[in-house]
PDB file with SEQRES, HELIX, SHEET and CRYST1 records, atoms N, CA, C and O in Angstrom:
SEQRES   1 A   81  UNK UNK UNK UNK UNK UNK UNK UNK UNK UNK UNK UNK UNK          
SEQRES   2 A   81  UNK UNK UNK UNK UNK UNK UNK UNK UNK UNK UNK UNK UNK          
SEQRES   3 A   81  UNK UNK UNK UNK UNK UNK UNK UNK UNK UNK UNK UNK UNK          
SEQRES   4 A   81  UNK UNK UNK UNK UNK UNK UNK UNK UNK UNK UNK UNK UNK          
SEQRES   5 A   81  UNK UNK UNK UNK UNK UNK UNK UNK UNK UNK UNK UNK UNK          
SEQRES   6 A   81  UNK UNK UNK UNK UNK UNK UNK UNK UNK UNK UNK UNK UNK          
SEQRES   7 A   81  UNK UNK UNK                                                  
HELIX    1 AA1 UNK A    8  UNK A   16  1                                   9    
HELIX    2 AA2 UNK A   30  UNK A   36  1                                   7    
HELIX    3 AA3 UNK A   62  UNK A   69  1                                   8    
SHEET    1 AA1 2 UNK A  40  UNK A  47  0                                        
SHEET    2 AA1 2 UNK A  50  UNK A  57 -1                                        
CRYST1    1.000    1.000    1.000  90.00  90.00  90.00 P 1           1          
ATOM      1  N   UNK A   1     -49.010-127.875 -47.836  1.00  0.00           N  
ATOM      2  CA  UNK A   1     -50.045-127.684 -46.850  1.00  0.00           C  
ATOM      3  C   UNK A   1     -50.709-126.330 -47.115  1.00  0.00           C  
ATOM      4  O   UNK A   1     -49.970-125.348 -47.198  1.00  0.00           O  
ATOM      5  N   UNK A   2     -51.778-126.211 -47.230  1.00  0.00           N  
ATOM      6  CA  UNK A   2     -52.762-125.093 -47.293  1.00  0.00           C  
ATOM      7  C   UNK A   2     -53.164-124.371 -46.031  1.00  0.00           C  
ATOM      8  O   UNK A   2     -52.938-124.989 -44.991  1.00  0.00           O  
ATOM      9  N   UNK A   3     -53.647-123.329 -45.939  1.00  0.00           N  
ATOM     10  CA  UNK A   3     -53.727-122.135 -44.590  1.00  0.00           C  
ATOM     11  C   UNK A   3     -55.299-121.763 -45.031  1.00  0.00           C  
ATOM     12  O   UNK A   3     -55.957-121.751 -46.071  1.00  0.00           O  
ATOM     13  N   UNK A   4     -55.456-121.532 -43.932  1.00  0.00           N  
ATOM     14  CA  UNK A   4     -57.243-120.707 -44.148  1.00  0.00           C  
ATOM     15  C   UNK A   4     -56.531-119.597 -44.629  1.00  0.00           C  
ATOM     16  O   UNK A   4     -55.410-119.174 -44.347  1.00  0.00           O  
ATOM     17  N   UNK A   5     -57.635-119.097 -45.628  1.00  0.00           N  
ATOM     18  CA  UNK A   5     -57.123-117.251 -45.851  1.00  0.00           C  
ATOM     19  C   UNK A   5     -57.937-116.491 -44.662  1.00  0.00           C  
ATOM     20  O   UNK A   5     -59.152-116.583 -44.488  1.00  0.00           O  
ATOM     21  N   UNK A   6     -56.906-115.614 -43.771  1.00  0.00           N  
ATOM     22  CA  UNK A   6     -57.657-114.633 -43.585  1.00  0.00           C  
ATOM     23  C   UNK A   6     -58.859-114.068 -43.894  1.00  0.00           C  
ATOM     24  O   UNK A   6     -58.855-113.750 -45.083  1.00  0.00           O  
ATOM     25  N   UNK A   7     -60.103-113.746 -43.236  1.00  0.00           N  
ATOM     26  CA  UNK A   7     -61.640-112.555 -43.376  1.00  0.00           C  
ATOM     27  C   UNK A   7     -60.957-111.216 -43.764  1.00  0.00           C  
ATOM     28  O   UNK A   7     -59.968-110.665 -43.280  1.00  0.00           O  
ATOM     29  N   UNK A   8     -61.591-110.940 -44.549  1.00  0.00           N  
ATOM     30  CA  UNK A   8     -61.633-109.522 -44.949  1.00  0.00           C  
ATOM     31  C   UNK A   8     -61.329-108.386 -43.759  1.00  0.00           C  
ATOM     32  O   UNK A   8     -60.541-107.444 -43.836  1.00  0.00           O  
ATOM     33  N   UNK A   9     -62.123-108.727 -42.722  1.00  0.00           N  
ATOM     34  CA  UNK A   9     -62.749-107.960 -41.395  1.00  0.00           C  
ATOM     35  C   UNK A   9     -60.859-108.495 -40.473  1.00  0.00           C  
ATOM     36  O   UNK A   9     -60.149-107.726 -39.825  1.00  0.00           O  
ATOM     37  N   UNK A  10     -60.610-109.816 -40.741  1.00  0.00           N  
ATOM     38  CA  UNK A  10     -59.301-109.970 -39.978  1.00  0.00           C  
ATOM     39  C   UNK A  10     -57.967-109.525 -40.543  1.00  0.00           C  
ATOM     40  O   UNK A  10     -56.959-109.428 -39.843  1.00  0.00           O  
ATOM     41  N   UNK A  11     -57.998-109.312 -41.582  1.00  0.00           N  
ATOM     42  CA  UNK A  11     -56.946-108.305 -42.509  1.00  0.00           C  
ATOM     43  C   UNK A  11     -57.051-106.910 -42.109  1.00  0.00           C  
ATOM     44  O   UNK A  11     -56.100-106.185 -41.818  1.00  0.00           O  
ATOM     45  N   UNK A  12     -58.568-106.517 -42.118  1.00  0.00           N  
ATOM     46  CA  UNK A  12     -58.327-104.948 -41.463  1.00  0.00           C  
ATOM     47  C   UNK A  12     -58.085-104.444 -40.175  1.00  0.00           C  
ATOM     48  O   UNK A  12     -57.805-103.325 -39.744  1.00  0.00           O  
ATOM     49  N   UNK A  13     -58.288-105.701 -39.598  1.00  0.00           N  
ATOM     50  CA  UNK A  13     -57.977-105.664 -37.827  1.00  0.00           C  
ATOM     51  C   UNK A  13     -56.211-105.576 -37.824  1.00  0.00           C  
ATOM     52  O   UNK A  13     -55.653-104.535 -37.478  1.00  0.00           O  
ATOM     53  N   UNK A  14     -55.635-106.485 -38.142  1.00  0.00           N  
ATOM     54  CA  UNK A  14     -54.365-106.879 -38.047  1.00  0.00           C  
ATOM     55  C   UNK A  14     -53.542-105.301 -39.116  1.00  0.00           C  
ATOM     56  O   UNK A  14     -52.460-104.855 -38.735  1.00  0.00           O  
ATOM     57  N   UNK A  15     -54.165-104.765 -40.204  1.00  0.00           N  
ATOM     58  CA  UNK A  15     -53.605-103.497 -40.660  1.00  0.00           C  
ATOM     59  C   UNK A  15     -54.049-102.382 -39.626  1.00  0.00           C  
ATOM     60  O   UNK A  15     -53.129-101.856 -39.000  1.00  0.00           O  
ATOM     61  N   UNK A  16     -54.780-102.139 -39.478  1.00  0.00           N  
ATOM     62  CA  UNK A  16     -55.209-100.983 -38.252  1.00  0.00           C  
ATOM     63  C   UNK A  16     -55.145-101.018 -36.988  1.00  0.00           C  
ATOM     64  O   UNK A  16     -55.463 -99.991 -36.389  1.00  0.00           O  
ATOM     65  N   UNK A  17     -54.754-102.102 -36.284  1.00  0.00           N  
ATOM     66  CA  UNK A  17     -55.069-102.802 -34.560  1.00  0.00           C  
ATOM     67  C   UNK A  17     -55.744-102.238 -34.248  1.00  0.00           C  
ATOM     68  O   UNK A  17     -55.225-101.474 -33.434  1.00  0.00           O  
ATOM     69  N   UNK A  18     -57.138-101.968 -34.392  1.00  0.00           N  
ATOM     70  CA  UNK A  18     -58.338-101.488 -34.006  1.00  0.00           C  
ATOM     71  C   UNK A  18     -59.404-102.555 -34.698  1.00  0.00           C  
ATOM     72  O   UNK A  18     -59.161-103.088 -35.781  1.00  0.00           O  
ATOM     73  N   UNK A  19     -60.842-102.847 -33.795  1.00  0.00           N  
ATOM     74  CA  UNK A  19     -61.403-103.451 -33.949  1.00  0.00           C  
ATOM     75  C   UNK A  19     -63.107-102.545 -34.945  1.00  0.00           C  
ATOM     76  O   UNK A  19     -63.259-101.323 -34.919  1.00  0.00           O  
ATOM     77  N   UNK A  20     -63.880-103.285 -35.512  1.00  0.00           N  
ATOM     78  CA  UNK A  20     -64.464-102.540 -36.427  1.00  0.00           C  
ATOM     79  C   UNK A  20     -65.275-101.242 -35.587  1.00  0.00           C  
ATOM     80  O   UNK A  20     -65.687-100.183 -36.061  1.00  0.00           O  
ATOM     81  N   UNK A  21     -65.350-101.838 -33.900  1.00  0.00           N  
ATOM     82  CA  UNK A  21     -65.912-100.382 -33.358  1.00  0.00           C  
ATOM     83  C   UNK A  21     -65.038 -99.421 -32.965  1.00  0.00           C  
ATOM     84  O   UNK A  21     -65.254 -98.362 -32.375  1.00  0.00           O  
ATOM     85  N   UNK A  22     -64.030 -99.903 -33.354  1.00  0.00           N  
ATOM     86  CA  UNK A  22     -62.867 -98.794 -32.715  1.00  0.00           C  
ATOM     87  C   UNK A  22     -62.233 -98.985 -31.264  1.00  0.00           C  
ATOM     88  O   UNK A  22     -61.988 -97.999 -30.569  1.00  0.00           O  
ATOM     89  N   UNK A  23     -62.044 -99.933 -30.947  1.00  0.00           N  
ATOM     90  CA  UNK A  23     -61.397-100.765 -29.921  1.00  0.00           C  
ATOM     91  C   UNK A  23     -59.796-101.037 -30.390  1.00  0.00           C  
ATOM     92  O   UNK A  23     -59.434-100.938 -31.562  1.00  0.00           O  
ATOM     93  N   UNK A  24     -59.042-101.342 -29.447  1.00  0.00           N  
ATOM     94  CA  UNK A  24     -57.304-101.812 -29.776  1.00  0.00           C  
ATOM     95  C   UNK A  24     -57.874-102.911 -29.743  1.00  0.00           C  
ATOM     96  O   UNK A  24     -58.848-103.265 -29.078  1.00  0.00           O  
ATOM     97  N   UNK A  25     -57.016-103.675 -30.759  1.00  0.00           N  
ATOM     98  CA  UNK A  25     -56.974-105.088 -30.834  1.00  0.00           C  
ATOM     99  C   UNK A  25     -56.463-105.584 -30.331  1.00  0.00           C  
ATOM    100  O   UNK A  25     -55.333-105.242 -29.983  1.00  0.00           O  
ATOM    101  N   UNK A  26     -56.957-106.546 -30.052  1.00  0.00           N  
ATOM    102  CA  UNK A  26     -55.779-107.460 -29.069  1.00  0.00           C  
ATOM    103  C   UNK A  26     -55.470-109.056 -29.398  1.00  0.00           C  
ATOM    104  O   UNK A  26     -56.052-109.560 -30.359  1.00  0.00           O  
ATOM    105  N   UNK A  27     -54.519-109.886 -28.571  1.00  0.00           N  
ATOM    106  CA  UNK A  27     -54.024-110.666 -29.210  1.00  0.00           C  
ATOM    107  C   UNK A  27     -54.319-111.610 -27.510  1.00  0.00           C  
ATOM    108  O   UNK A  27     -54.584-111.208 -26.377  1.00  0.00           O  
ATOM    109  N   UNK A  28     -54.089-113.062 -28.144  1.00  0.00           N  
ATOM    110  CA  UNK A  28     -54.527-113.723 -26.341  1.00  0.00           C  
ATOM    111  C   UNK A  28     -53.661-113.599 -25.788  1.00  0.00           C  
ATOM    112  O   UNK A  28     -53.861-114.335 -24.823  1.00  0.00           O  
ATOM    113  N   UNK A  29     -52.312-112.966 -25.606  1.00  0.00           N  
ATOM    114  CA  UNK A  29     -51.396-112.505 -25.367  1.00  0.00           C  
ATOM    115  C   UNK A  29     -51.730-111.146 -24.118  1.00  0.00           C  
ATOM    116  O   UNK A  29     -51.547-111.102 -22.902  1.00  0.00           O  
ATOM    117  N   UNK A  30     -52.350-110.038 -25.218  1.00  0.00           N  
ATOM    118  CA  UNK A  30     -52.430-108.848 -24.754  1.00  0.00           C  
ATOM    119  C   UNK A  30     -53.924-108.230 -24.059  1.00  0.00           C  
ATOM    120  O   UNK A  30     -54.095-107.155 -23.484  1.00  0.00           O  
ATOM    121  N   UNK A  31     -54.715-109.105 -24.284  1.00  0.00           N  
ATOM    122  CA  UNK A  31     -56.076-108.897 -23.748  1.00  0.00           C  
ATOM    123  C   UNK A  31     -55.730-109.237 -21.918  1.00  0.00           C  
ATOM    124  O   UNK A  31     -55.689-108.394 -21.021  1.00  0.00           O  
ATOM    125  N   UNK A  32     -55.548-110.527 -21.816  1.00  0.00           N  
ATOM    126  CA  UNK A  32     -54.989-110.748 -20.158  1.00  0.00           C  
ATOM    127  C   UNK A  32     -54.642-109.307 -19.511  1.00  0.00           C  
ATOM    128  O   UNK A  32     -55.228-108.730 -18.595  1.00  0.00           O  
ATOM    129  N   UNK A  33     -53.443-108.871 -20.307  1.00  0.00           N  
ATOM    130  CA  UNK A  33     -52.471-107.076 -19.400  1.00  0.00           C  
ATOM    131  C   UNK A  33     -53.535-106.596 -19.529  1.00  0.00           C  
ATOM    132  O   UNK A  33     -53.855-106.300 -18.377  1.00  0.00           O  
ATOM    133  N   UNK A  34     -54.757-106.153 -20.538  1.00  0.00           N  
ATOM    134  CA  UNK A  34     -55.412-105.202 -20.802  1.00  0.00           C  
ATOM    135  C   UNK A  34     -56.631-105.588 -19.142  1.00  0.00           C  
ATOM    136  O   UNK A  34     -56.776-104.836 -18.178  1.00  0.00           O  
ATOM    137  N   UNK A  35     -57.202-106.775 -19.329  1.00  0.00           N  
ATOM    138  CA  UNK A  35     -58.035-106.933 -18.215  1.00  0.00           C  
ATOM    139  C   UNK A  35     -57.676-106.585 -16.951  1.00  0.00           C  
ATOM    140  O   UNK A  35     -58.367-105.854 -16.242  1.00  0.00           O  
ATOM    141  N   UNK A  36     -56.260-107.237 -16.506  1.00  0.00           N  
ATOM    142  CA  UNK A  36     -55.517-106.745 -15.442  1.00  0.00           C  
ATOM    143  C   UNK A  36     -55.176-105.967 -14.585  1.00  0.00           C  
ATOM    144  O   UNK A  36     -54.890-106.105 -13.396  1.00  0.00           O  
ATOM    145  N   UNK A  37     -55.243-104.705 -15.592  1.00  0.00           N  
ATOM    146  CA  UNK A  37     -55.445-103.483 -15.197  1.00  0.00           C  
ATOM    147  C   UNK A  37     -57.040-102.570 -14.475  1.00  0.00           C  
ATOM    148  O   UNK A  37     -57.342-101.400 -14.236  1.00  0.00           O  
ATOM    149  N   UNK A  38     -57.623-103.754 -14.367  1.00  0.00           N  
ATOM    150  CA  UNK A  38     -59.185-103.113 -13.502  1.00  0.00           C  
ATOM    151  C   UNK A  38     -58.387-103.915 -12.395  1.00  0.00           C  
ATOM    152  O   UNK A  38     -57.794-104.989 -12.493  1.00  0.00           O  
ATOM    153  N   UNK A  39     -58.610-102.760 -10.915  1.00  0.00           N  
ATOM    154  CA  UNK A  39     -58.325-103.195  -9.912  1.00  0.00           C  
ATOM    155  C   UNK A  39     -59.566-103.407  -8.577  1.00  0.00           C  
ATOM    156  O   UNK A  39     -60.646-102.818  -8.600  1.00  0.00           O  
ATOM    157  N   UNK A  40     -59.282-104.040  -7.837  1.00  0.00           N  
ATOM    158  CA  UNK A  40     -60.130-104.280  -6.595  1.00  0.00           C  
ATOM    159  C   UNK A  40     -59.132-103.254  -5.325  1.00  0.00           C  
ATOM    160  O   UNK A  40     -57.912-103.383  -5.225  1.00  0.00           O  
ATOM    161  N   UNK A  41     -59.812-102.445  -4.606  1.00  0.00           N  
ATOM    162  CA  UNK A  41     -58.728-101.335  -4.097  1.00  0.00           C  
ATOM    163  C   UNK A  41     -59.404-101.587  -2.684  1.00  0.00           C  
ATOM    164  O   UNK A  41     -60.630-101.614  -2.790  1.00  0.00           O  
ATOM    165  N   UNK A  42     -58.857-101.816  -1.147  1.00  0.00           N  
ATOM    166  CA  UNK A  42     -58.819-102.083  -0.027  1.00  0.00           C  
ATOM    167  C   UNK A  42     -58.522-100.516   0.241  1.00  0.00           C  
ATOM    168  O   UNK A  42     -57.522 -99.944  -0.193  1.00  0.00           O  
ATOM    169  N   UNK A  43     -59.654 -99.828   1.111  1.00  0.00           N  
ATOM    170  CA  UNK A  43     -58.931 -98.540   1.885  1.00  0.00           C  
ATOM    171  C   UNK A  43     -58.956 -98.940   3.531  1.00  0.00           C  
ATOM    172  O   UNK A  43     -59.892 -99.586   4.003  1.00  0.00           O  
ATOM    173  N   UNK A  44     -57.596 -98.388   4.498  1.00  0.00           N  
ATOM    174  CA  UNK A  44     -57.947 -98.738   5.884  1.00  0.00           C  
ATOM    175  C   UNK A  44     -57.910 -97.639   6.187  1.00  0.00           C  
ATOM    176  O   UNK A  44     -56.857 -97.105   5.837  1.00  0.00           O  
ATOM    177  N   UNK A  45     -58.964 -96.652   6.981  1.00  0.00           N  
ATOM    178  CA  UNK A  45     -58.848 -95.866   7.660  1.00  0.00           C  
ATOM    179  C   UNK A  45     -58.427 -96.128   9.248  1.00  0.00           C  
ATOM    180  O   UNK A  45     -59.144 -96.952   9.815  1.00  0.00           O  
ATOM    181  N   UNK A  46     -57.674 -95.712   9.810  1.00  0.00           N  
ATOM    182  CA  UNK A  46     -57.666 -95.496  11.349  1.00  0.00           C  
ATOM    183  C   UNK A  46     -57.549 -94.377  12.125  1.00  0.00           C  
ATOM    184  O   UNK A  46     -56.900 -93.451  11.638  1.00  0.00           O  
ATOM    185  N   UNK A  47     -57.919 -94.265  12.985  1.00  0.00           N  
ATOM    186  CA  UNK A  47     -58.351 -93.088  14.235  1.00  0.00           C  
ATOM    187  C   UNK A  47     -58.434 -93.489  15.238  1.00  0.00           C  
ATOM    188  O   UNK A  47     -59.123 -94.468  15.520  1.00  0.00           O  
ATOM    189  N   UNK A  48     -57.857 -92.937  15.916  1.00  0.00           N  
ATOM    190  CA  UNK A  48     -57.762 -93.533  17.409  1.00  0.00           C  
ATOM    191  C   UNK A  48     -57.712 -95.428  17.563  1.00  0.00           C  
ATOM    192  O   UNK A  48     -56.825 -96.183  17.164  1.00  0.00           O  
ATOM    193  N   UNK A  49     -58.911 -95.746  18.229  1.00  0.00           N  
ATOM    194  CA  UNK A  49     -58.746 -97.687  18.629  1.00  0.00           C  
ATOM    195  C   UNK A  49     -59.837 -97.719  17.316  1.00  0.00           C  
ATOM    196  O   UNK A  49     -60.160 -98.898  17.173  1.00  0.00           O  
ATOM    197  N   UNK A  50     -60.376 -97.050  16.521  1.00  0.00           N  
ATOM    198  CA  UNK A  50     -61.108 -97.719  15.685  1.00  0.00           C  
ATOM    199  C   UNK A  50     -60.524 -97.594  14.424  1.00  0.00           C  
ATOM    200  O   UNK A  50     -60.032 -96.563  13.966  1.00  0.00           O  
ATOM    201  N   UNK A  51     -60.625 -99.094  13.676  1.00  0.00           N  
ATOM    202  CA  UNK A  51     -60.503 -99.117  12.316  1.00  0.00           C  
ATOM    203  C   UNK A  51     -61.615 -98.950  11.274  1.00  0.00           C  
ATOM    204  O   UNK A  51     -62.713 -99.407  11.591  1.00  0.00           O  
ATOM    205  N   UNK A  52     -61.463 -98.234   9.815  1.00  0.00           N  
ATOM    206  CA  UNK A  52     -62.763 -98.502   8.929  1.00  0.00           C  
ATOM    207  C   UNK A  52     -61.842 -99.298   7.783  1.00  0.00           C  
ATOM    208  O   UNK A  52     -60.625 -99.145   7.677  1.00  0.00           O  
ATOM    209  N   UNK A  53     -62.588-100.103   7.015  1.00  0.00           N  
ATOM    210  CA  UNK A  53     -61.858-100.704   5.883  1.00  0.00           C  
ATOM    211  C   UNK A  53     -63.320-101.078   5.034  1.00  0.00           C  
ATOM    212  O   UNK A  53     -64.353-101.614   5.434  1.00  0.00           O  
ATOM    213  N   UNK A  54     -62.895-100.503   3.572  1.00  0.00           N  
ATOM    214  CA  UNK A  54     -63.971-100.661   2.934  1.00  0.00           C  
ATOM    215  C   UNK A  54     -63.104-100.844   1.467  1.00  0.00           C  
ATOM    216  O   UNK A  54     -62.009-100.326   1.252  1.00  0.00           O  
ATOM    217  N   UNK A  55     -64.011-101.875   0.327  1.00  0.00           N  
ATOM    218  CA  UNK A  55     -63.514-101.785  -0.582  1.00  0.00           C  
ATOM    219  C   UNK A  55     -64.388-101.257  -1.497  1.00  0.00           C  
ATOM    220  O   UNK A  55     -65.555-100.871  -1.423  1.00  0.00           O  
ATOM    221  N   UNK A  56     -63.461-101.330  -2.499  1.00  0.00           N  
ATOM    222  CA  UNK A  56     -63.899-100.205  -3.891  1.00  0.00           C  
ATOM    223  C   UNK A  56     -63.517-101.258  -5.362  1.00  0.00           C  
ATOM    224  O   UNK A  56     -62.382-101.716  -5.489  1.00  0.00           O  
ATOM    225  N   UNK A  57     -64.396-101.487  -6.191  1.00  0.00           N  
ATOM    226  CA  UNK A  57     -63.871-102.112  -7.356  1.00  0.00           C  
ATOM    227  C   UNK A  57     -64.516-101.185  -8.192  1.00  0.00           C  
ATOM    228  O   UNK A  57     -65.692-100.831  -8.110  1.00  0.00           O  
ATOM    229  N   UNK A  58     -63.487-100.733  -9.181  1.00  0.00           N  
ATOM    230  CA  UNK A  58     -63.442 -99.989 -10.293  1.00  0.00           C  
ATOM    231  C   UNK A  58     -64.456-100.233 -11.041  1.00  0.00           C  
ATOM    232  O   UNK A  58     -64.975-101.348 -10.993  1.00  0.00           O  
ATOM    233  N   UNK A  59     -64.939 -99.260 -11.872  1.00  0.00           N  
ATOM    234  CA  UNK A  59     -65.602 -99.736 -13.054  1.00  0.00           C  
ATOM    235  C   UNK A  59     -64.928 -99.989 -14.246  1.00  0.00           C  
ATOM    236  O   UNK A  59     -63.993 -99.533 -14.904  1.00  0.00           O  
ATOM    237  N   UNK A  60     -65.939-101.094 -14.286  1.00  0.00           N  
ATOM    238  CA  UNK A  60     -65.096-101.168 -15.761  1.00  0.00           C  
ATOM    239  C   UNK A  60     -65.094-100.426 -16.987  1.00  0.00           C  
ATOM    240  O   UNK A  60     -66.151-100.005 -17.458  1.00  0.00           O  
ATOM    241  N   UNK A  61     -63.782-100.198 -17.640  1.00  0.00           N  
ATOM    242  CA  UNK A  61     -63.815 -98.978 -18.833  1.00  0.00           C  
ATOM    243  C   UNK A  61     -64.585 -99.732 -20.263  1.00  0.00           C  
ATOM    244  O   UNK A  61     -64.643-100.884 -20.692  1.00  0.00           O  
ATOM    245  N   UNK A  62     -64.943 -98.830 -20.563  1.00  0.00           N  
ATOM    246  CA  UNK A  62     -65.408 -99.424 -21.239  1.00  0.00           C  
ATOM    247  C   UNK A  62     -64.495-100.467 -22.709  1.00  0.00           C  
ATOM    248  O   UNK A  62     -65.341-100.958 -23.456  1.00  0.00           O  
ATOM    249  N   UNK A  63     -63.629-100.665 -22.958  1.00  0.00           N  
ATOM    250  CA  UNK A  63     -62.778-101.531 -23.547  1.00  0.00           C  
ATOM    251  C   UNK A  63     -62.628-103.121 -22.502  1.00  0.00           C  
ATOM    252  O   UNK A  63     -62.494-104.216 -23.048  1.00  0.00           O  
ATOM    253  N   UNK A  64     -62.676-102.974 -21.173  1.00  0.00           N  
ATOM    254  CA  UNK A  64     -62.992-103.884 -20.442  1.00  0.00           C  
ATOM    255  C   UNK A  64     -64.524-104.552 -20.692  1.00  0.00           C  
ATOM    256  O   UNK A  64     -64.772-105.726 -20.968  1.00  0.00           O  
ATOM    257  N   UNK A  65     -65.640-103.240 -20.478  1.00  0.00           N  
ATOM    258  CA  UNK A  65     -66.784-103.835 -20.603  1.00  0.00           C  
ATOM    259  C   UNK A  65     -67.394-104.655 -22.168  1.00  0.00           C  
ATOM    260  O   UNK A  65     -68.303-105.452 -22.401  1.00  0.00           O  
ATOM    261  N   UNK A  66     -66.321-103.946 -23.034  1.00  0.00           N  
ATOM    262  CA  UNK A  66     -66.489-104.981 -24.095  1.00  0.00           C  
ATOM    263  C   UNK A  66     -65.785-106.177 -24.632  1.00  0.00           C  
ATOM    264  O   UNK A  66     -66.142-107.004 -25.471  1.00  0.00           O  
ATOM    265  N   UNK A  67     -64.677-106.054 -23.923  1.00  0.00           N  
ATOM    266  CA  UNK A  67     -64.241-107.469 -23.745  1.00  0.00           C  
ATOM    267  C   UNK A  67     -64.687-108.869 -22.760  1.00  0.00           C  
ATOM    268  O   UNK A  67     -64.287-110.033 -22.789  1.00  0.00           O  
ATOM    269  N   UNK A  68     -65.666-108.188 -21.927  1.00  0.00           N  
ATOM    270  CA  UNK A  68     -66.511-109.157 -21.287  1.00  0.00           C  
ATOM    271  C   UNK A  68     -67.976-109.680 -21.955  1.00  0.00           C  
ATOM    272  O   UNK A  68     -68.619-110.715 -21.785  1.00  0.00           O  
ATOM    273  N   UNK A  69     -68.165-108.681 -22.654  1.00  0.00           N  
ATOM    274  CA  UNK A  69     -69.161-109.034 -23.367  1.00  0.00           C  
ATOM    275  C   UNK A  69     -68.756-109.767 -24.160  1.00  0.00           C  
ATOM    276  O   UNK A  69     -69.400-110.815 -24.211  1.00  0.00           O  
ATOM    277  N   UNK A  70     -68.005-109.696 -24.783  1.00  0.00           N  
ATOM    278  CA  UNK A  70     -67.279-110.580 -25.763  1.00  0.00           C  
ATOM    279  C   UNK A  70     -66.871-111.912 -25.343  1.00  0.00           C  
ATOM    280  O   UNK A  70     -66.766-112.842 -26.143  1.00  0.00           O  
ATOM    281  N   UNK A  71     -66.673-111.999 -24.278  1.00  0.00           N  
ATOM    282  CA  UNK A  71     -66.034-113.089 -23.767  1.00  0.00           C  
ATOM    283  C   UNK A  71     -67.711-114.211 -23.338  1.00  0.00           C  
ATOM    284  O   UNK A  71     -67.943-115.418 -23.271  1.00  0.00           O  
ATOM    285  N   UNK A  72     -68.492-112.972 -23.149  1.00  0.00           N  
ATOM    286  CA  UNK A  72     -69.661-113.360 -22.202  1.00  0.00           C  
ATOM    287  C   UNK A  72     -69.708-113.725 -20.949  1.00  0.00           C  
ATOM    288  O   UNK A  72     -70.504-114.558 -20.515  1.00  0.00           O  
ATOM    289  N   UNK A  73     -68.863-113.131 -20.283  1.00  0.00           N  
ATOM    290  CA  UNK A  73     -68.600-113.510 -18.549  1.00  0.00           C  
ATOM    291  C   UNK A  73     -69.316-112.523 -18.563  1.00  0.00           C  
ATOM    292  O   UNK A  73     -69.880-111.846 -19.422  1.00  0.00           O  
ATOM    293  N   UNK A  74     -69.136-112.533 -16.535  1.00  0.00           N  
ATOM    294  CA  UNK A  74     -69.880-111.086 -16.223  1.00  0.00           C  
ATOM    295  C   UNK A  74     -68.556-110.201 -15.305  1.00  0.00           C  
ATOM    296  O   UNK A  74     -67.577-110.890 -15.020  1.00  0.00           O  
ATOM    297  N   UNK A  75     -68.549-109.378 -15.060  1.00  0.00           N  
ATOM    298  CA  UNK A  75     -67.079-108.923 -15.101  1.00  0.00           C  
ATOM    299  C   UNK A  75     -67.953-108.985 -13.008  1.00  0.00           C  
ATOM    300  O   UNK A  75     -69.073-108.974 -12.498  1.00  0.00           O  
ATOM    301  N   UNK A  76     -66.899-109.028 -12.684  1.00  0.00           N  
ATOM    302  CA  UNK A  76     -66.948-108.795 -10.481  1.00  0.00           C  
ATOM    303  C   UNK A  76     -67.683-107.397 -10.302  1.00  0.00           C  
ATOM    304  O   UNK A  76     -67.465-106.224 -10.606  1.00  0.00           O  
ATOM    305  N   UNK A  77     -68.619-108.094  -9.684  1.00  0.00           N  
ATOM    306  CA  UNK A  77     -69.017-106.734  -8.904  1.00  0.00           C  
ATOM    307  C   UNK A  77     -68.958-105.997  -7.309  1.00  0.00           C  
ATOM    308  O   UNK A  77     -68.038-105.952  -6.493  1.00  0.00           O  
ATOM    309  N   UNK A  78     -69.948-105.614  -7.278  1.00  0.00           N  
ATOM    310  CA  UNK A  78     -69.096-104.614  -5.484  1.00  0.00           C  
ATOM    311  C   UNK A  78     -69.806-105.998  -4.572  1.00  0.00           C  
ATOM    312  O   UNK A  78     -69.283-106.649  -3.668  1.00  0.00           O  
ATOM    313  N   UNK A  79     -71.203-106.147  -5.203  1.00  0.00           N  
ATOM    314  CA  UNK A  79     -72.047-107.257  -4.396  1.00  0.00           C  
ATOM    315  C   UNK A  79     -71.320-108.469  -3.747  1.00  0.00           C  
ATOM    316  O   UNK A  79     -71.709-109.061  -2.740  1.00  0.00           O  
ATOM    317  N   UNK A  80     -69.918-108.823  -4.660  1.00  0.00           N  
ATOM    318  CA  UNK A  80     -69.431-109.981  -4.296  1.00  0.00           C  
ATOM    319  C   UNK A  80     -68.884-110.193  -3.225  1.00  0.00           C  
ATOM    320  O   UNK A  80     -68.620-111.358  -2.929  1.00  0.00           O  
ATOM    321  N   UNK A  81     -68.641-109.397  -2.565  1.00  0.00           N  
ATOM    322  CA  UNK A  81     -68.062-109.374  -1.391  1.00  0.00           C  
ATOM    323  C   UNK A  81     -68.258-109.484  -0.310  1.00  0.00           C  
ATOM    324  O   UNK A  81     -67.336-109.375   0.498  1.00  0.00           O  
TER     325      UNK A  81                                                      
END                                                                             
């Protein structure tokens, strides 16, 4: 049985784990943990009988923002809410 050979460009990814812009490489494994890590953050303030609660979603770093591009989604924004 025969195997595709490896790209040139996927040999140097897999020797360096960096991608040709200088990104960690990732694996479909390790991209998921990597996304994961952008959070959606709930603050509750209270004082006296009144509550404030407001949320906050991170920006995305940029290793996120290019893995969405990559992906071509659009990553969550504050609007969604």
């Amino acid at each position: 049985m025969r195997f595709a050979k490896p790209s040139t460009s996927a040999q140097t990814k897999q020797r360096s784990h960096q991608t040709a812009d200088g990104f960690p490489a990732h694996s479909f494994r390790t991209l998921p943990l990597e996304l994961a890590s952008r959070a959606k953050v709930t603050y509750e303030m209270r004082r006296d009988a009144s509550n404030l609660t407001f949320r906050q979603v991170l920006e995305p770093t940029p290793r996120h923002a290019r893995a969405y591009e990559r992906m071509q989604t659009f990553p969550v924004t504050k609007n969604c809410f």
